[in-house]
C-alpha positions in Angstrom: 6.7 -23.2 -16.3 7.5 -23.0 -12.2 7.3 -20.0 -11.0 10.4 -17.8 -10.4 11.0 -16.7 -6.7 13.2 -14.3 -5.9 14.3 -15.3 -2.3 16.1 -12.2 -0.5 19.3 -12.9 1.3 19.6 -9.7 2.9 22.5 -11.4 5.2 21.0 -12.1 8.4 20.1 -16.1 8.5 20.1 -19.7 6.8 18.1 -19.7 3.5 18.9 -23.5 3.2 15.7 -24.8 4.5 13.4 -22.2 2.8 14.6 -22.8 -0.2 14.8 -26.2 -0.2 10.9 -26.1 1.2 10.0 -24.1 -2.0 11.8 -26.3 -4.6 9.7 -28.9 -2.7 6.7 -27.0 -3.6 7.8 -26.5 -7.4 9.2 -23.0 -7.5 12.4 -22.3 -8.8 14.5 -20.3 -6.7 16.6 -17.7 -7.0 18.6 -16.3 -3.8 19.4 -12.6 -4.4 21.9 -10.8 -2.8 21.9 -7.3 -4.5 18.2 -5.7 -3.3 18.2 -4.1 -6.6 17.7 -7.0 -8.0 13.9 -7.6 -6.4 12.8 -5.0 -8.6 12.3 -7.2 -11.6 10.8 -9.9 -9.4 7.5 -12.2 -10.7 7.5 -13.5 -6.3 9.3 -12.3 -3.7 10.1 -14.1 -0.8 11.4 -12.1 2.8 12.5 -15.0 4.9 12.6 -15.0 8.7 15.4 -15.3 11.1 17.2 -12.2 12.1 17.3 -8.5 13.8 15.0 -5.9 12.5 17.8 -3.2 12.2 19.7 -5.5 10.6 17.5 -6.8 7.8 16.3 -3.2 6.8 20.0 -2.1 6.7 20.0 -4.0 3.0 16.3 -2.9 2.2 16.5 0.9 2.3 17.4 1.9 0.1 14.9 0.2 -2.6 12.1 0.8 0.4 10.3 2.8 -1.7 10.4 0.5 -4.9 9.6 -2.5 -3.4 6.4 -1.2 -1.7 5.2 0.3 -5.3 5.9 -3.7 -6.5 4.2 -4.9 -3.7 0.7 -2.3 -4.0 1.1 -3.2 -7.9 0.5 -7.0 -7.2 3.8 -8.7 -7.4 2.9 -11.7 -4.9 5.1 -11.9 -1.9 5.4 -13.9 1.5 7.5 -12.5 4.4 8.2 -15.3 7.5 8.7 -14.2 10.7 11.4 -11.2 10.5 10.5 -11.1 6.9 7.4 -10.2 8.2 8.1 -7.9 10.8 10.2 -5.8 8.3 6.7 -5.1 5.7 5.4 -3.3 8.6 6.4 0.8 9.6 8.9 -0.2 12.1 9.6 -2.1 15.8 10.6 -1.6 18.9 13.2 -3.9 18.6 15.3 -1.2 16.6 15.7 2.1 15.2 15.0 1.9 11.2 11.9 2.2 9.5 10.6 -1.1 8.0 9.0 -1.2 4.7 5.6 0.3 5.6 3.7 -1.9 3.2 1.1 -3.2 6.8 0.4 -0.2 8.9 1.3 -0.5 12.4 3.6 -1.8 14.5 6.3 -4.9 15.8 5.8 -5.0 19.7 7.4 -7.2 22.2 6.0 -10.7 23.4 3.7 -9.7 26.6 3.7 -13.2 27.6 5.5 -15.3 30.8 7.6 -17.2 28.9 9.8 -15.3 25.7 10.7 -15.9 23.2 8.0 -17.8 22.1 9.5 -21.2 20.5 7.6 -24.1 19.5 4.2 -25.4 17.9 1.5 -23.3 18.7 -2.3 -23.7 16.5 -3.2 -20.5 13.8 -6.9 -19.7 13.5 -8.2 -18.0 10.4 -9.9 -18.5 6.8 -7.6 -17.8 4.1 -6.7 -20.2 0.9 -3.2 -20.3 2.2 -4.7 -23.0 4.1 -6.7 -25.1 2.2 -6.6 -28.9 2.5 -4.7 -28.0 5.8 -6.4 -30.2 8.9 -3.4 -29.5 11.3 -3.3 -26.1 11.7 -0.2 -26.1 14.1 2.9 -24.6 13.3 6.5 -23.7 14.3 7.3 -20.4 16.1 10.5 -19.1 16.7 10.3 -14.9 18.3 10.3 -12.4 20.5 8.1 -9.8 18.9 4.7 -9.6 17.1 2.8 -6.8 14.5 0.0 -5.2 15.9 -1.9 -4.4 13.2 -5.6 -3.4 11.6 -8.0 -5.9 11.5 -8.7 -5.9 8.2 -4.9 -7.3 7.3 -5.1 -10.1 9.7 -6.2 -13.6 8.3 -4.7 -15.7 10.9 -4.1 -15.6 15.0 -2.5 -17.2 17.4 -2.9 -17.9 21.3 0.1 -17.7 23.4 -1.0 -16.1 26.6 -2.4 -13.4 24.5 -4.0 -13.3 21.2 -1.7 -11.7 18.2 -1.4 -11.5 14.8 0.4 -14.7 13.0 -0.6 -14.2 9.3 -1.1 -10.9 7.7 -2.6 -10.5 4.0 -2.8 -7.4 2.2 -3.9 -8.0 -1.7 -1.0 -10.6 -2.8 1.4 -10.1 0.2 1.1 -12.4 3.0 3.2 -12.0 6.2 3.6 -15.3 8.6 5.1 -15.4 11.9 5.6 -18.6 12.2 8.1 -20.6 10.1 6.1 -22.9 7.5 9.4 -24.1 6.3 10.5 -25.5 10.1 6.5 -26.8 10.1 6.6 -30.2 8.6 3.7 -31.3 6.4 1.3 -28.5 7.6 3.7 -26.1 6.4 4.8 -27.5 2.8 1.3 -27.8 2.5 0.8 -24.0 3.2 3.6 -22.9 0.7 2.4 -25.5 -1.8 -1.0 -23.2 -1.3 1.4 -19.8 -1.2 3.1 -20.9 -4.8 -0.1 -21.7 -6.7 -1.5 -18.6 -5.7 1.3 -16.4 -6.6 1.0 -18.8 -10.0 -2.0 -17.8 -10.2 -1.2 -14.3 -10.4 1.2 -14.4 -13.5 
């Protein structure tokens, strides 16, 4: 049976090409539209494009819930804004984000922003096994700063920041694996058997 992924459409960008990246990968996805409806989610997927502000405006009011699903084990990827959001807030707006990563979103310190392009992610996670080309695409202005212990992948861009983020089954990327040709199907092939796995 695929696994069932719950892929948020809080309103702020395309879902085509996620979606179409995770059906590619075997999931079967479902785009939700009413938050409420991430509380009975097997996998949860927060996907990027967007204004922080903006994507929490949907989010609040389930904050709460969705960090109890997240610290109970439901497996969950957040991509670039969908990312930024599982972290206490940014200093690109005003709301809190979901809290689930301490720290904070920061601006780019870097000469040229936003950052846009393919750029290489050191770590060791099983996210990316039987990946040789670790390059992927990036598309922001803003990166977590985070504990140590979250981050399992970084990234070089004039400074060193954080580019994936893992705390138990919730992975954060800031770059796009679905804009990341085979390097990144491969990684969400890797992101669906593990959330499989966790069933």
């Amino acid at each position: 049976m695929s696994l069932k992924v719950s892929l948020a459409d809080y309103g702020v960008g395309n879902l085509h090409s996620i979606r179409k990246a995770l059906e590619l990968c075997g999931a079967d996805v479902h785009v939700v539209e009413d938050m409420r409806q991430l509380l009975d989610a097997s996998c949860i997927v927060f996907p990027g494009v967007g204004a922080f502000d903006r994507t929490m405006d949907r989010l609040l009011p389930v904050r709460d819930d969705i960090c109890r699903l997240l610290q109970g084990g439901v497996p969950c990827l957040g991509i670039c804004i969908g990312m930024q959001i599982l972290t206490e807030g940014s200093a690109e707006g005003m709301e809190p984000g979901l809290g689930f990563f301490p720290g904070r979103v920061v601006p780019m310190r870097a000469a040229c922003v936003p950052h846009m392009g393919w750029n290489e992610v050191i770590g060791k996670d099983e996210l990316f096994q039987d990946i040789d080309n670790r390059y992927f695409y990036f598309a922001h202005s803003f990166h977590a700063e985070t504990t140590t212990e979250n981050v399992v992948g970084s990234t070089q861009y004039d400074i060193t920041f954080p580019s994936l983020l893992r705390r138990g089954n919730t992975y954060g990327s800031q770059f796009h694996p679905e804009k990341s040709s085979r390097s990144g199907l491969a990684f969400l092939r890797n992101f669906v058997r593990f959330a499989e796995a966790q069933q």
